[in-house]
C-alpha positions in Angstrom: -22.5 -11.2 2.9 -21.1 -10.3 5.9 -17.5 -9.1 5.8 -15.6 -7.9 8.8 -12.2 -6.4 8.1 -9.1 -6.0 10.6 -6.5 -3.8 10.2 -3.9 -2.0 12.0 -4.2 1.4 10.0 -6.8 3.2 8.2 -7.0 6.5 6.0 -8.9 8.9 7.2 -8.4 7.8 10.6 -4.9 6.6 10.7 -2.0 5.8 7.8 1.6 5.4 7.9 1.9 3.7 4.0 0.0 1.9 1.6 -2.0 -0.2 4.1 -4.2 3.1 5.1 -4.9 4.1 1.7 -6.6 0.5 0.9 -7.7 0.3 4.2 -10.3 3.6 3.4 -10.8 2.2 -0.1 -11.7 -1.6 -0.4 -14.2 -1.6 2.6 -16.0 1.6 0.7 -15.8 -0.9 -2.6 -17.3 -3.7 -0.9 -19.9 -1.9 0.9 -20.9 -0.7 -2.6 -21.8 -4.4 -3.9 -25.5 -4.9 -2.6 -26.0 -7.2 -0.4 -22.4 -6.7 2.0 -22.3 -5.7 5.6 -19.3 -4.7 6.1 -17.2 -3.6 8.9 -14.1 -2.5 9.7 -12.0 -2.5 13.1 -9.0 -0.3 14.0 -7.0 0.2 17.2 -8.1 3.2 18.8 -4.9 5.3 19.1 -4.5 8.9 20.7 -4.4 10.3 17.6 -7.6 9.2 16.3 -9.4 9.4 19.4 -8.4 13.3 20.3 -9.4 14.4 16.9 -12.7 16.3 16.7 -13.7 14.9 13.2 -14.3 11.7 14.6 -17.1 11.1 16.7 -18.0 8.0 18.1 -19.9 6.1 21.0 -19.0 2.8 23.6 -20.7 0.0 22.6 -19.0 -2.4 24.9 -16.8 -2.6 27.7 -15.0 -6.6 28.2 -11.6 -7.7 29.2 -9.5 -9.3 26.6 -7.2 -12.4 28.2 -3.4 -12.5 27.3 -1.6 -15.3 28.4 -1.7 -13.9 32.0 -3.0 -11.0 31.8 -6.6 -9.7 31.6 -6.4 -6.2 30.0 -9.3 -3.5 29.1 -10.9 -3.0 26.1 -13.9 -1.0 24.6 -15.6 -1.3 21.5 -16.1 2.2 20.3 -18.2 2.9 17.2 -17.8 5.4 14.8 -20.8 7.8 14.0 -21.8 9.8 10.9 -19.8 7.6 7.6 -22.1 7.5 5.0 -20.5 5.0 2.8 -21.9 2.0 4.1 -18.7 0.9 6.2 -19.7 0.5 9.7 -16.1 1.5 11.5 -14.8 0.6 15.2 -11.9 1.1 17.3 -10.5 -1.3 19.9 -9.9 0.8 22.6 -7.3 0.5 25.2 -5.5 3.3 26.9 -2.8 0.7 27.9 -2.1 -0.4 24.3 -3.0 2.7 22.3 -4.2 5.1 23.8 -0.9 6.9 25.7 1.1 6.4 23.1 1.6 10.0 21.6 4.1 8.9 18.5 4.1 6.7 15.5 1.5 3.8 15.5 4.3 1.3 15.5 7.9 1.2 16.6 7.5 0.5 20.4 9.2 -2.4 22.1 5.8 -4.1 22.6 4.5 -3.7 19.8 4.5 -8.1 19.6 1.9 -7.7 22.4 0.4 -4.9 21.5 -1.5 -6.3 18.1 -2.0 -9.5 19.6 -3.9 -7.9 22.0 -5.6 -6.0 19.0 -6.4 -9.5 17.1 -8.0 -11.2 19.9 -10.1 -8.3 21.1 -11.7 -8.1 17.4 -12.5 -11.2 17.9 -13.6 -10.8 21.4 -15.7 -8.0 20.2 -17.5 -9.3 17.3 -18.5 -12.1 19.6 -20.0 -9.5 22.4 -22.0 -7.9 20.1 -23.0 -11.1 18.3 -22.0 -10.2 14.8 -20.9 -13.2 13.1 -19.3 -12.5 10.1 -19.1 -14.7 7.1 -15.5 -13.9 6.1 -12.9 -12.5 8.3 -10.1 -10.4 6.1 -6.9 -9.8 8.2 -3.8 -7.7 6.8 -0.5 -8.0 7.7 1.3 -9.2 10.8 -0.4 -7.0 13.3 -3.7 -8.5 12.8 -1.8 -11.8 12.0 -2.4 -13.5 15.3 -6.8 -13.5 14.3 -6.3 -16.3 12.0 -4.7 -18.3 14.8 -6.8 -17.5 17.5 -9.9 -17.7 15.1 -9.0 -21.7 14.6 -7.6 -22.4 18.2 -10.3 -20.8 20.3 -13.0 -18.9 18.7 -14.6 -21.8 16.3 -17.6 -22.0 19.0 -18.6 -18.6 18.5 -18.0 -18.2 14.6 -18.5 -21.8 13.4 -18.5 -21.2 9.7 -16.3 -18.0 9.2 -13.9 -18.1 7.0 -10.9 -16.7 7.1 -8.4 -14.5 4.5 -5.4 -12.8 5.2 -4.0 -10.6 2.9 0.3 -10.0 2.6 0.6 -6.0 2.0 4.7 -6.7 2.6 5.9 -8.8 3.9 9.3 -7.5 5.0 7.6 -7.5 8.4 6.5 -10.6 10.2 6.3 -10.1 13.5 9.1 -12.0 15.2 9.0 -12.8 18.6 11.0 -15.1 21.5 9.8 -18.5 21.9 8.2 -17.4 25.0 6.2 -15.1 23.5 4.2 -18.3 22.5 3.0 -18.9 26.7 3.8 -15.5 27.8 1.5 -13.5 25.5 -0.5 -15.8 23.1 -1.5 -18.4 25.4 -2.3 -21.0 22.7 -2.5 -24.4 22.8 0.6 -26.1 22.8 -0.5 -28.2 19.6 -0.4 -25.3 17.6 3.1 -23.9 18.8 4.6 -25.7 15.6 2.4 -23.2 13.3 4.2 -20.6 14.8 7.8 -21.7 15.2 10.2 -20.8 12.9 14.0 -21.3 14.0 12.8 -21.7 18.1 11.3 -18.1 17.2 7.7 -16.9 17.3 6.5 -15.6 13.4 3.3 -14.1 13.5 2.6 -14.0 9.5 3.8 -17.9 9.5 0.9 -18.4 11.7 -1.5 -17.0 9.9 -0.2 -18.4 6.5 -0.6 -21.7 7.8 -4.0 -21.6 9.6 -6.4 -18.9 7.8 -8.2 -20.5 4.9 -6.6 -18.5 1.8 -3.7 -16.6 1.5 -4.0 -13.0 -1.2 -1.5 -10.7 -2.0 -2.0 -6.9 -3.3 -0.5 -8.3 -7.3 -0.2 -11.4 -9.1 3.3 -11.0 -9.6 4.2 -11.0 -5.9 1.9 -13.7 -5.6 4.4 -15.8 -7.2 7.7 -14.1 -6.7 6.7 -14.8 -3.0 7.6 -18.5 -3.4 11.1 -17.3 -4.0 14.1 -16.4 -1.6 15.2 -13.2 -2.9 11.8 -11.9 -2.3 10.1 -13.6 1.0 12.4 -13.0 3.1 13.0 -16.2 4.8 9.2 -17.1 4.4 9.4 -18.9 1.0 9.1 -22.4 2.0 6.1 -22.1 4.4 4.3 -19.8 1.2 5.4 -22.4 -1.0 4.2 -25.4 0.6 0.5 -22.9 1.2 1.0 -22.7 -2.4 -2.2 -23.9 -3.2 -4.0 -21.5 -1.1 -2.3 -18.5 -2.1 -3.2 -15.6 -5.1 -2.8 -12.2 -5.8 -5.4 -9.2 -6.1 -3.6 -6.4 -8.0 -4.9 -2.9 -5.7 -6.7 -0.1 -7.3 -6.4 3.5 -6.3 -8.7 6.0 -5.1 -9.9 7.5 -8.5 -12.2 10.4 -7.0 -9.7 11.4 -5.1 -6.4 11.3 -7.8 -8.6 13.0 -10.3 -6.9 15.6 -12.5 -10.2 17.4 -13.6 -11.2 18.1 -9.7 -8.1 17.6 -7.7 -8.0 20.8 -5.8 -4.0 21.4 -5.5 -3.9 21.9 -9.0 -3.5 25.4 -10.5 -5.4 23.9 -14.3 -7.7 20.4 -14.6 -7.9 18.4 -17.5 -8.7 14.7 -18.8 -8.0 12.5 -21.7 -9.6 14.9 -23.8 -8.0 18.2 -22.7 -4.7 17.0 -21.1 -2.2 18.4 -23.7 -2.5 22.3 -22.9 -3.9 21.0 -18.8 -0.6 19.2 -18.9 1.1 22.0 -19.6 -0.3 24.5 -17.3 0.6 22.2 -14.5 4.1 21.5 -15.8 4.8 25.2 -16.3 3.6 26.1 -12.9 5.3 22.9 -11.1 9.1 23.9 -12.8 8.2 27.7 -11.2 6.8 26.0 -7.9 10.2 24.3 -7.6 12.8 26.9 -9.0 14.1 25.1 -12.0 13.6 27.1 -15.4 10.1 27.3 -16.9 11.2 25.3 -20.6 8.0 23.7 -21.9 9.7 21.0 -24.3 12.5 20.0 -21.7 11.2 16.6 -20.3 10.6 16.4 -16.6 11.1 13.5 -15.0 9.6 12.9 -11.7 9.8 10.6 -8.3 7.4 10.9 -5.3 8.7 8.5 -2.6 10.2 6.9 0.6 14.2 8.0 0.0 14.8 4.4 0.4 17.4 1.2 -0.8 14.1 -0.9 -2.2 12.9 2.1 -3.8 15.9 1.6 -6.7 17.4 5.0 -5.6 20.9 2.9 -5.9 20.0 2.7 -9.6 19.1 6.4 -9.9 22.6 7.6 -8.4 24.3 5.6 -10.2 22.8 6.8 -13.7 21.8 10.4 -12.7 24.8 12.1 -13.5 25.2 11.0 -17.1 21.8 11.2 -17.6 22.0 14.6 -17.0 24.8 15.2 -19.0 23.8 13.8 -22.0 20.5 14.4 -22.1 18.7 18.1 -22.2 16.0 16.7 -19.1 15.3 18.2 -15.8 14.5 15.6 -12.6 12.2 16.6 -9.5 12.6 14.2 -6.6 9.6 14.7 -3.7 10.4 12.6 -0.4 12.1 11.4 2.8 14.2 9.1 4.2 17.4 7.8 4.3 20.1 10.3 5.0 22.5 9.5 2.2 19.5 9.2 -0.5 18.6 12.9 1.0 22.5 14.4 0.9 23.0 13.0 -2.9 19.6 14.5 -4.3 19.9 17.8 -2.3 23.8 17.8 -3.6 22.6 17.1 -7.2 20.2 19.5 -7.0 23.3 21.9 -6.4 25.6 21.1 -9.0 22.9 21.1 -11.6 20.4 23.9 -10.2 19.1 24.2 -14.0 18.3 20.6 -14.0 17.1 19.1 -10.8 15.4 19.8 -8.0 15.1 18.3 -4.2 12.2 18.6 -2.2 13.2 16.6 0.8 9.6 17.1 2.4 6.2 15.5 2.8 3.9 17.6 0.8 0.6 15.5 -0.6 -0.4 18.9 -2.2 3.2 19.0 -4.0 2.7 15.2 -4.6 -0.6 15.8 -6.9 0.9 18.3 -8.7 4.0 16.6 -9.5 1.6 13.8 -10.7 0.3 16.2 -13.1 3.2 18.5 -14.2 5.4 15.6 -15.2 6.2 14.0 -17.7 8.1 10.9 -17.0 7.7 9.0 -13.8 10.4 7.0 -12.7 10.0 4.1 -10.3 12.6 1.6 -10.4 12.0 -0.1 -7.0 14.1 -3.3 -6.5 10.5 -5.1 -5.1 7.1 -3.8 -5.5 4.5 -5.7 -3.8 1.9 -3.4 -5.8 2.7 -0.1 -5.8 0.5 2.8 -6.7 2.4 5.9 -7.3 2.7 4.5 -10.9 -0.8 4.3 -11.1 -1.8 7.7 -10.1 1.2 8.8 -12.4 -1.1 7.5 -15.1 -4.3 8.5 -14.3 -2.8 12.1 -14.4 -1.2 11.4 -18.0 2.7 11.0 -16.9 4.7 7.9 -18.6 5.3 5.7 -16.3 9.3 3.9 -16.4 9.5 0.9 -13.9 11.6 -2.2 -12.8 9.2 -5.3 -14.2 8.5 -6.6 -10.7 5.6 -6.8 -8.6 2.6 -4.9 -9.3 4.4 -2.9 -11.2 4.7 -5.6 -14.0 1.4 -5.9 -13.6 0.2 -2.4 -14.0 2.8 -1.3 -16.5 2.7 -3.5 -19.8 5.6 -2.4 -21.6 5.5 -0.7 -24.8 7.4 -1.3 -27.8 10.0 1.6 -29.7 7.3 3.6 -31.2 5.0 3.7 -27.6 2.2 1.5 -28.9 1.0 -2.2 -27.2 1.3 -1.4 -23.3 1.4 1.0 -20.7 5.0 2.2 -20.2 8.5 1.7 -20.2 10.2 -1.4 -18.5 13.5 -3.0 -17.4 13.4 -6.5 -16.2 17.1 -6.6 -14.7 17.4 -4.3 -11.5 20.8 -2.7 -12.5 21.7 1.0 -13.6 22.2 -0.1 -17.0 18.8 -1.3 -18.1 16.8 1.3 -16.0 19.1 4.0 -18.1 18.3 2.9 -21.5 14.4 2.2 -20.7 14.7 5.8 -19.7 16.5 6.6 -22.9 13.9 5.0 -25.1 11.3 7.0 -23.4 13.2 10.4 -23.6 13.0 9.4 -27.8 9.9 9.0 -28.1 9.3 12.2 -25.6 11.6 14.2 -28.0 11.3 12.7 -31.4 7.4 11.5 -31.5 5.6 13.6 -29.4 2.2 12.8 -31.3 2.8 9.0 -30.5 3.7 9.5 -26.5 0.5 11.7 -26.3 -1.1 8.7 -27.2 0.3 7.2 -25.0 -0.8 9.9 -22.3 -3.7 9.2 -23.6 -4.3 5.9 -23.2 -2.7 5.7 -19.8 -5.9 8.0 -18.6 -7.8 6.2 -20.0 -7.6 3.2 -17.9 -9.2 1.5 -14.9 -7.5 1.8 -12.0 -10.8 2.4 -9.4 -11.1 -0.3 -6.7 -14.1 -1.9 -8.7 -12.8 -4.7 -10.1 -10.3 -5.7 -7.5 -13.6 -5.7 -5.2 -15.7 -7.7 -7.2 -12.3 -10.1 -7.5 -12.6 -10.1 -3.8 -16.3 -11.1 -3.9 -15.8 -13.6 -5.9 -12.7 -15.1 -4.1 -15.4 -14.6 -0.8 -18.2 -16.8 -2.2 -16.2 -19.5 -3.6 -14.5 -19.9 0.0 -18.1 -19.4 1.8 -19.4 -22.3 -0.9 -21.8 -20.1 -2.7 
């Protein structure tokens, strides 16, 4: 099958979030199934095209029109991957390539990846590779759908169409005139995109591609709900029936405690006990709280942000601390007042906790594997995968039951046995406390039993394998075969 794959962001090329990391994982998965050709198209920014590691040739040179504009593009092609993903960059100096900062966050950014949508398209048509399925991601490549059924049917008659909701917190609004001004649709399909006299990219593509995935089964559905779509629950509801959820995997050769190279010992489900507590030892040393072997660390690598369920952590930490004989290591940045508490906390308990207010993947692995108890209480989860490399480097996951995260993390009962982890299923202080209580008791007064649990959390499958073939099989049923 032929699968061609646009996205705005990439790993190793380009990553701001969680986008990048599946971006350099499920093409590699699906390239892996025999019988795929699969490609993938980014946006050529500065940063990827003045780094040496990345060499690559001009297939194509075309003009991609804009409502009234006619702006350059080439279609650059990456040399020298050897997984079987064929990679290309839209380039445009206009649109990407003198922009020295973050990948998003400009003013035009609206224009900008509707630019990037129709010059896939463009492209793929030039160099007459007609793909079978078409999977989009998110609203910057949200306008392809749209453009795909308005215009492009006479070059790709029988492509199909996914598009896959990574968050969808962010939509890509626009004025009503960006409708003329920039998409240069026809009018009869203004309505797709209207949504209060406003353009919405992502309601656009929810309305015209041909199936509608998100990255868990659980957001697949709390999606048809207000607290979580964000304005977008009717138009999801009423694409109810085209809509499902493929829970994400993780990068397994990469998060792999036996070879990861940041970590001072390696170990796997066989060996993890005294690996485990090389790591630990070395991490409490690392970040200047006492080296106590049997003092459970509990651990957080993330965005210092409100959806994270940092509110929750505040609001507990301090009698946490106090009644229990636990230390807590926080790794992230963020929001300034989610920094000031956790540096200040780190203060008044300097035996206790510690604040890393840095970007540090190195730190991150070994966090991973030094802890004990990872704590993620976000307040929405679309999948999540911290708590899935948590596990694969034997640390106890505790989680809000939302998202992929109720996915991933089947609770387990008093004595550690029948799931995953520890869960709370109401987002307040109160819960996420004594879920963290229940698993300090089992940490302190069963250690044979949450070993097994270790254990078993290693144990599983969280490689991109079956969430590939789950794509596969989503991709022939909509190609008919």
């Amino acid at each position: 099958m032929k699968i061609a794959i646009l996205a705005s962001e990439g790993a190793p090329y380009v990553k701001s979030g969680g986008l990048g990391d599946v971006m350099e994982a499920l093409p590699s998965a699906l390239a892996r199934i025999p019988g795929n050709e699969v490609i993938l198209i980014l946006p050529y920014y500065k940063k990827v095209k003045e780094n040496p590691a990345f060499h690559t040739e001009l297939v194509v040179q075309y003009e991609v029109t804009l409502g009234w504009r006619r702006q350059y593009a080439g279609l650059m092609k990456l040399t020298g991957r050897a997984d079987g993903v064929q990679v290309y960059f839209i380039d445009s100096e206009y649109y990407f390539g003198a922009r020295p900062g973050a990948i998003y966050g400009d003013m035009d950014d609206g224009e900008r990846f509707a630019f990037f949508s129709r010059a896939c398209l463009d492209a793929m048509a030039l160099i007459r590779y007609i793909p079978d399925m078409i999977q989009c991601n998110d609203w910057q490549t949200a306008a392809a759908p749209v453009y795909l059924q308005a215009m492009y049917r006479h070059h790709f008659p029988n492509t199909r169409c996914m598009y896959t909701i990574h968050n969808i917190e962010y939509q890509g609004w626009a004025h009503g005139g960006f409708f003329d001004d920039v998409l240069g649709l026809p009018w009869e399909y203004r309505g797709r995109l209207d949504m209060n006299g406003s353009v919405n990219m992502m309601k656009g593509a929810i309305e015209t591609c041909d199936l509608v995935t998100t990255v868990s089964e659980t957001y697949a559905r709390e999606l048809m709900y207000p607290y979580y779509a964000h304005g977008l629950d009717g138009v999801i509801s009423s694409a109810a029936w085209k809509l499902t959820g493929i829970t994400n995997g993780i990068d397994v050769n990469t998060f792999n405690p036996l070879t990861d190279p940041a970590l001072p010992a390696h170990y796997d489900a066989d060996s993890f006990v005294q690996g485990k507590a090389a790591c630990k030892a070395a991490l409490q040393a690392e970040v200047g709280l006492p080296v106590r072997p049997d003092a459970p660390l509990m651990v957080m690598v993330t965005r210092l942000a409100g959806h994270k369920g940092l509110d929750l952590l505040c609001y507990i930490a301090r009698r946490l601390l106090q009644e229990e004989d636990c230390q807590l290591l926080i790794l992230g940045t963020g929001e300034k007042q989610f920094e000031q508490f956790f540096m200040d906390l780190a203060e008044e308990y300097p035996d206790q906790v510690a604040a890393k207010i840095t970007f540090n993947l190195g730190l991150a692995a070994r966090i991973y594997a030094g802890g004990d108890i990872y704590l993620m209480p976000s307040k929405s989860e679309p999948c999540g995968l911290s708590q899935m490399n948590a596990m694969r480097y034997g640390t106890i996951p505790v989680v809000h039951a939302t998202g992929g995260l109720r996915d991933t993390v089947p609770p387990v009962d008093e004595k550690g046995q029948g799931g995953l982890g520890f869960t709370f299923q109401s987002y307040n202080g109160d819960d996420f406390y004594a879920s963290i209580k229940r698993c300090l008791t089992l940490y302190n007064k069963d250690r044979d039993a949450f070993r097994a649990l270790q254990h078993r959390d290693m144990c599983q499958d969280f490689s991109w394998n079956k969430p590939a073939q789950r794509y596969m099989e989503l991709f022939r049923r909509m190609c008919g075969q």
